[in-house]
C-alpha positions in Angstrom: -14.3 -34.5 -54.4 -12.3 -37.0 -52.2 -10.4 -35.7 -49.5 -7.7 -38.5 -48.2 -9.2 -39.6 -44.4 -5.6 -38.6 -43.1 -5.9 -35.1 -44.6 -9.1 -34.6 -43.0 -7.6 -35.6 -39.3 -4.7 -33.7 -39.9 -6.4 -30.3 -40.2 -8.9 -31.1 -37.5 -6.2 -31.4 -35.2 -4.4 -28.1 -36.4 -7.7 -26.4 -35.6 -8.5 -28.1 -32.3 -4.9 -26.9 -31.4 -5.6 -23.2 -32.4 -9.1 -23.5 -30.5 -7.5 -22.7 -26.7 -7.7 -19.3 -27.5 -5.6 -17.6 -25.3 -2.0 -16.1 -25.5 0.5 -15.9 -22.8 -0.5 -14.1 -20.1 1.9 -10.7 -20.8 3.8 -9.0 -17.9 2.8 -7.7 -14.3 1.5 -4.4 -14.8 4.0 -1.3 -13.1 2.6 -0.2 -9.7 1.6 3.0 -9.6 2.6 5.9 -7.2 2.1 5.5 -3.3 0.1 8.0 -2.1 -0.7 8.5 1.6 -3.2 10.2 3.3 -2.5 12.6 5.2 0.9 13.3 4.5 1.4 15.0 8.0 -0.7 15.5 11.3 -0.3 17.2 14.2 -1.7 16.4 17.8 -2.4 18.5 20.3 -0.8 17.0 23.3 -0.3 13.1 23.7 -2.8 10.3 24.6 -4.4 7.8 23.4 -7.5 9.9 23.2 -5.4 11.5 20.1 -5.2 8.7 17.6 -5.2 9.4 14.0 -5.4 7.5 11.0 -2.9 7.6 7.7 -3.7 5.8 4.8 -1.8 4.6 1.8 -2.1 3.2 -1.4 -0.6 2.0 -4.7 -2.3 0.8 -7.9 -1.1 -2.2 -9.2 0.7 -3.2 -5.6 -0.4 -6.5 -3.6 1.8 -6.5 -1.6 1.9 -5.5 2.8 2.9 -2.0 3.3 5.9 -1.6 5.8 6.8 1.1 8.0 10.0 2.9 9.1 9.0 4.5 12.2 11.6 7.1 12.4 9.2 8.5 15.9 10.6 6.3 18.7 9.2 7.7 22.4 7.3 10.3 20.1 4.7 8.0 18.7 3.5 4.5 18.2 2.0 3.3 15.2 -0.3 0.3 14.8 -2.4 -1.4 11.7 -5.9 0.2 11.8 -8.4 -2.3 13.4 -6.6 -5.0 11.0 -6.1 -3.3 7.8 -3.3 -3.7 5.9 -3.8 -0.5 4.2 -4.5 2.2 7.6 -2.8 2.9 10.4 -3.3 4.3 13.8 -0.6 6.5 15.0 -0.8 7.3 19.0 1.3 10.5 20.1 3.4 9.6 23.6 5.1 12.9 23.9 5.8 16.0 22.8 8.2 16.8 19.4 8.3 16.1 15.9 9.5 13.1 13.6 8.6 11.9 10.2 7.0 8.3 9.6 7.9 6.1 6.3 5.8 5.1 4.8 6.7 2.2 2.2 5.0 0.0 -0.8 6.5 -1.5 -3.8 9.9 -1.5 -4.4 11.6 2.3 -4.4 8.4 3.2 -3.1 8.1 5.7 0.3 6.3 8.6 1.0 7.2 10.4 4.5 4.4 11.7 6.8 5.7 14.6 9.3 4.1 14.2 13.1 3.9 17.2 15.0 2.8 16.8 18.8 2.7 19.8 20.9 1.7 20.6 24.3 -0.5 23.8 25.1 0.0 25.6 29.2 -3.3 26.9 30.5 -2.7 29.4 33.2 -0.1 31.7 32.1 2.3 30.2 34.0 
């Protein structure tokens, strides 16, 4: 059986054409649901002796997680020792204000502070 020579280039190149493979890579997947941890905390009395830690996260999410700190003279917040997932909040002085937390797009979850101060001495 003869095969023309251009027949036989022709479908070698139609194979080595459909050798890569691959398809298009398909869409980004959906982040998930922000979750942070814990979603409130309460301080005894200020200080920085006080600090506690919240945590958040977001499957699917790459991006820097950004804070609306709604706790002005109340409490400071700070990334944990350089995370970009924890953060250390401080209480400064006694009340009550809720941190916003935010990750992807539509994305926050709120975190009520509570900071109280305790008399000793029943006066």
């Amino acid at each position: 059986m003869n095969i023309p020579i251009y027949s036989a280039i022709a479908l070698l190149g139609s194979l080595a054409a459909c050798s890569g493979g691959g398809s298009a890579p398909g869409p980004a997947p959906t982040p998930g649901p922000l979750a942070v941890t814990p979603a409130a905390l309460t301080f005894l009395g200020p200080g920085p002796g006080q600090v506690q830690t919240v945590t958040a996260s977001e499957s699917w999410f790459s991006g820097p997680f950004s804070l609306g700190n709604g706790c002005s003279g109340i409490a400071t917040v700070a990334p944990h020792a350089g995370s970009t997932t924890s953060f250390d909040v401080t209480p400064n002085a006694a009340g009550t204000c809720t941190l916003t937390v935010s990750g992807a797009p539509g994305q926050t979850q709120p975190v009520a502070i509570t900071i109280t101060t305790t008399s000793v001495g029943g006066h």
